[in-house]
C-alpha positions in Angstrom: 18.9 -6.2 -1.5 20.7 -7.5 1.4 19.7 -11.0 2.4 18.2 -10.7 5.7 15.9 -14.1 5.8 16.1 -17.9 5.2 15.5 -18.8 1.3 12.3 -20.6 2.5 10.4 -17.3 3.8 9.0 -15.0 1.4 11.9 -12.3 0.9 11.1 -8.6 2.0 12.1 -6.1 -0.2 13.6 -2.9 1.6 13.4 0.1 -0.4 16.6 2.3 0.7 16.2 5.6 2.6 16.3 8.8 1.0 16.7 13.0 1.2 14.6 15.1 0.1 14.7 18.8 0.1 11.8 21.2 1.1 10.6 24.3 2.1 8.1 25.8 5.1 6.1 27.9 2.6 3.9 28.6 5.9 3.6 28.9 9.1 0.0 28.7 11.7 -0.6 28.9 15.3 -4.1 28.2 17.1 -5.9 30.1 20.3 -5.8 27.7 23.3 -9.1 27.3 22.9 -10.2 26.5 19.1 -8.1 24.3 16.4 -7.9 27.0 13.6 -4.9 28.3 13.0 -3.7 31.9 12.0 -0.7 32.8 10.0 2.0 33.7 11.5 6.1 34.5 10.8 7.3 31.7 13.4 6.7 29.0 15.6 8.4 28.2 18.7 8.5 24.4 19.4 9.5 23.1 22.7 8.9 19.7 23.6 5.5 19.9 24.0 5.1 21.5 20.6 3.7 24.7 19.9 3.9 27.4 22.7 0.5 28.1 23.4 -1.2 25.9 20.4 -4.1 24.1 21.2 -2.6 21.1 20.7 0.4 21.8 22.3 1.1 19.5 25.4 3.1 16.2 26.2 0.1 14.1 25.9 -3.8 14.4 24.8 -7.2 13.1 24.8 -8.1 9.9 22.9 -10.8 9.9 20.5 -12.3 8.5 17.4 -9.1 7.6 15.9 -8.2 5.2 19.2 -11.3 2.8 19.4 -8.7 0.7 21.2 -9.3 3.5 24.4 -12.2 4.4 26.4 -12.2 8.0 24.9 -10.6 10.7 26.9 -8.0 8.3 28.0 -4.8 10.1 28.1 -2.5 9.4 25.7 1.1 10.3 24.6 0.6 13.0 22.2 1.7 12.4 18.9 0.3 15.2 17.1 1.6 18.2 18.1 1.7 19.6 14.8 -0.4 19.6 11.8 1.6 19.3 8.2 0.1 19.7 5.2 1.0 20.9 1.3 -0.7 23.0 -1.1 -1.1 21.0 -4.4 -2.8 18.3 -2.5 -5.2 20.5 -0.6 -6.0 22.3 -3.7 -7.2 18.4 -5.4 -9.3 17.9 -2.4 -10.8 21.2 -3.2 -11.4 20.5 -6.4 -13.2 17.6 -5.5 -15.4 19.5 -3.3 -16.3 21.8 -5.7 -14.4 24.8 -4.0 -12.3 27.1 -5.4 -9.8 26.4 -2.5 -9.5 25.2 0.8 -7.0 27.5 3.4 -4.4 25.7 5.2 -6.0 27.5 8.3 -9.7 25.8 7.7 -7.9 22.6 9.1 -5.7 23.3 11.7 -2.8 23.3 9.4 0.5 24.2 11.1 2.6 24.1 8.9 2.7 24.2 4.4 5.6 22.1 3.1 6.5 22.8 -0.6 8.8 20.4 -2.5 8.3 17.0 -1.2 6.2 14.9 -3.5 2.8 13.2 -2.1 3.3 14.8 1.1 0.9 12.8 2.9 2.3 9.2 1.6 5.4 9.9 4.1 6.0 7.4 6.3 6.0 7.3 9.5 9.8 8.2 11.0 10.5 10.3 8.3 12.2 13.1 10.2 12.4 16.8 9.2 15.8 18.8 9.3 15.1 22.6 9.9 18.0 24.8 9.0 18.1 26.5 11.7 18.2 23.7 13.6 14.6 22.0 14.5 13.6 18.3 14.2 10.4 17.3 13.9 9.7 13.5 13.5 6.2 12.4 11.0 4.1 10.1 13.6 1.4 9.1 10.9 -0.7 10.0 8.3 -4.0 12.4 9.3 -6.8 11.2 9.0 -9.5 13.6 7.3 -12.6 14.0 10.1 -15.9 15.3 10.3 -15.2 18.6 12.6 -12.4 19.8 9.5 -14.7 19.3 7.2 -17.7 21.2 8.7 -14.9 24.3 9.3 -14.2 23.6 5.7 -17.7 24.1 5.0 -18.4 27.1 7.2 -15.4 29.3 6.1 -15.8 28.4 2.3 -19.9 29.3 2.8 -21.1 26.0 1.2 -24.9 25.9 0.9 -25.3 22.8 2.7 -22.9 22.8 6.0 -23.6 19.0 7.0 -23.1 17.5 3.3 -19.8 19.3 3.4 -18.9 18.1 7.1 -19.5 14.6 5.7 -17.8 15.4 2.1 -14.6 15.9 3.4 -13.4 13.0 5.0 -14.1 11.5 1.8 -12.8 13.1 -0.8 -9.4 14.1 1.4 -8.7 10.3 2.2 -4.5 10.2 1.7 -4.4 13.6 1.3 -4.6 15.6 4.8 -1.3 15.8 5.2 0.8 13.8 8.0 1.2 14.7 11.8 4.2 14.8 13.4 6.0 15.7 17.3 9.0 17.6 18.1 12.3 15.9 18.7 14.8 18.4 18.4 12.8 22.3 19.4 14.0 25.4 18.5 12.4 28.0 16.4 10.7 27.6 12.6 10.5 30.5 10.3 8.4 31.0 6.8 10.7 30.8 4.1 13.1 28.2 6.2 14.7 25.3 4.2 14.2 21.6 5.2 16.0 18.0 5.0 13.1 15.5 4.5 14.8 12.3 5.4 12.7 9.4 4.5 13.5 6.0 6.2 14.1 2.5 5.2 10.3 0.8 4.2 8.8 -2.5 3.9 5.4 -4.1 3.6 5.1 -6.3 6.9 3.6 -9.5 5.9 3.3 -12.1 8.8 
């Protein structure tokens, strides 16, 4: 490791960036005017993310996740797309109880096969479409309340309120990641991707 800091500080170790490769195994769009998605073939991406996606848009609404706002304060919008991978949805329905969970129940808009831990990617990590689109991982996604009662609606749990509330819980680190659009273009199903994971540290102060 390259010696960055004075002997007398505790030394940070930098683990080195890497590639990964990957695969959109699936694609989803949302109405305007609800979060589900619905598979589709492609997904245009412009700047402000999907065309026609409900969270599509240069920026968005604070909530729950930004205590630090009043919410509804306006806010660059970071997650203009939803990412998430198969194996880990399927633990979280295991956990649940279900016999799966659709990518579609959550908003999903976009499957990712072949990158390990999907939702441990940090955030930077950009994604290198083939055919030419960028997408750049903001953070991970939190699990919430509102996926999980969609969750429990769609999979016809007995109890729709315990599941609301089960969710959150039992898909802590496993959601996926969200992520906005550097480069746009077009995404197709089937379309290969260059997951490259950045430089990390632990910041300790």
């Amino acid at each position: 490791m390259l010696d960055l800091f004075p002997e007398a500080e505790k030394p940070v170790e930098i683990i080195p960036a890497k590639k990964l490769p990957a695969r959109a195994a699936a694609l989803y769009v949302a109405p305007a005017d609800h979060f589900q998605t619905r598979p589709v073939d492609e997904l245009r991406l412009g700047f402000d993310g999907i065309s026609g996606d409900f969270h599509a848009g240069p920026t968005r609404r604070s909530g729950g996740r930004e205590p630090w706002y009043p919410r509804g304060t306006e806010m660059r919008n970071e997650r203009q797309l939803s990412i998430v991978a198969a194996d880990e949805l399927a633990i979280v329905a295991e956990r649940m109880g279900l016999a799966q969970i659709k990518p579609e129940w959550i908003g999903a808009n976009l499957v990712i096969e072949g990158v390990p831990q999907l939702s441990m990617l940090p955030a930077g990590t950009l994604l290198f479409f083939r055919d030419g689109v960028t997408l750049k991982v903001d953070a991970q996604n939190g699990p919430c309340r509102i996926a999980g009662r969609s969750i429990a609606e769609n999979a016809g749990m007995a109890d729709i309120e315990a599941g609301a509330l089960l969710f959150p819980k039992m898909a802590k680190r496993l959601r996926g990641v969200v992520a906005w659009v550097e480069k746009p273009g077009t995404i197709r199903v089937g379309e290969e991707i260059s997951a490259r994971v950045p430089e990390q540290w632990i910041y300790q102060a």
